[in-house]
Phi, psi and omega in degrees: 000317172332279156334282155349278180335286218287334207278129208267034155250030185287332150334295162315294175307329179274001169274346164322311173301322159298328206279313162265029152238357185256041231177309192269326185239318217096211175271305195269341155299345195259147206244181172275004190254292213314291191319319188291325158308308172306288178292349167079068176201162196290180162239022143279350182286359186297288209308343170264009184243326191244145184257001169177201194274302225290305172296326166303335183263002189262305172311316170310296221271294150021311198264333162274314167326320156300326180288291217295310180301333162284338178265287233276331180282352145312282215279329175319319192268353177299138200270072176213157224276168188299293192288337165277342162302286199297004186248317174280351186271343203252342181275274172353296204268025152233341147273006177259010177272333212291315185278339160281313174253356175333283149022296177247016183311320176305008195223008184279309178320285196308308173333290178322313200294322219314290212238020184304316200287303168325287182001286205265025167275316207280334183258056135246008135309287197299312185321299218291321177318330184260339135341296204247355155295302178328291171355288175310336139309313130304313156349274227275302163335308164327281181288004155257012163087001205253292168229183208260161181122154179238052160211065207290330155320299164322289177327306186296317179291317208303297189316310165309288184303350185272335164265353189296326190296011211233312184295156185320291195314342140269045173192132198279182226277315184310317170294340174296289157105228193241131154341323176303290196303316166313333198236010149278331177294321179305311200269350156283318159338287190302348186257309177278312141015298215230027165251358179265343192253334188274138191281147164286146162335293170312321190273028158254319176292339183278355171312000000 
C-alpha cells in the first residue's frame, strides 16, 4: 500500500478507480471506503488529492474532456484537407465522450443530477478549449479561400454548440441510444455543419 501511495500516478490511479465504480455502483453507491479498496490505498491518502466524492466525480469528467482535447488537437495537426479535419473533430468530440462513458451509462443520470450545477460551470471551459483547437482550422481553412467567415473563433464556439445537444451530459443513458445510431447522427450534423462553412463562388468573387 506504501508503494502504491509514493508512485507519482497515484491521481490516475484513483481516478481509474472512480471510473470502475461508477461503471459498477454509481455515483451515489459509491463510497471513499470502496474507492480506497480498489485503488488498494488508505483513504487519506485520497483525501489528499481529492476533498471529497463530489470533486472526484468532477475530476473523472475533467479528465476525459483532456483526453479528448489532446485527440482533437491530433486531428488538428493532421496532414488532411481543413474541412475533413473539422468533420473528424465535430464527430469525435461526441463519440469520444460517448465511448468514455458507455460503460457505466446506466449510471450516468445519477451522476449527472449529483454534480449537474458544478458540471455545467466548469465545462465551458473544457467547450471553449476545444473551441479554440478548431479555430486553428479554421484559420488555416480561411486562408486557402475554402471557407468563409472572418471570426474563426466564433464559428467554432457556434459549431460547438450546435453538437452539444448530442452529447452524453445532456442526454440521459435512454436518449443516447447505440453508438451506431449516435454517429449517424453526428456525422450528418457534421455534413450540414460544414456546407454552411464552405465558401461559395460568389462569395470569392465578392473579395
Amino acid at each position: 500500500m506504501r508503494h502504491i501511495a509514493r508512485q507519482a500516478n497515484i491521481r490516475e490511479l484513483i481516478l481509474d478507480g472512480v471510473d470502475a465504480l461508477l461503471a459498477r455502483f454509481g455515483y451515489r453507491k459509491m463510497t471513499m471506503e470502496d474507492l480506497a479498496r480498489q485503488v488498494g490505498i488508505g483513504k487519506g491518502t485520497i483525501y489528499l488529492h481529492f476533498p471529497g466524492k463530489e470533486e472526484l466525480a468532477l475530476a473523472h469528467v475533467d479528465r476525459i474532456a483532456e483526453r479528448l482535447l489532446r485527440r482533437l488537437g491530433e486531428i488538428s495537426a493532421a496532414r488532411r484537407s481543413p474541412p475533413e479535419r473539422i468533420r473528424a473533430m465535430l464527430v469525435t468530440r461526441v463519440l469520444f465522450r460517448f465511448d468514455s462513458v458507455a460503460h457505466y451509462s446506466q449510471n450516468l443520470n445519477d451522476l449527472l443530477s449529483a454534480v449537474r450545477k458544478e458540471l455545467l460551470a466548469r465545462r465551458q471551459g473544457h467547450f471553449e478549449k476545444e473551441a479554440q483547437e478548431m479555430a486553428k482550422v479554421l484559420d488555416e481553412g480561411r486562408e486557402m479561400g475554402i471557407f468563409s467567415g472572418a471570426d474563426s473563433l466564433l464559428t467554432a464556439r457556434l459549431l460547438i454548440w450546435s453538437t452539444n445537444s448530442m452529447l452524453p451530459f445532456n442526454l440521459t443513458a435512454r436518449e443516447l441510444g447505440k453508438r451506431g445510431e449516435l454517429e449517424e447522427r453526428v456525422s450528418r450534423l457534421a455534413d450540414l455543419l460544414l456546407q454552411g462553412l464552405l465558401q461559395r463562388p460568389r462569395d470569392k468573387k465578392l473579395k
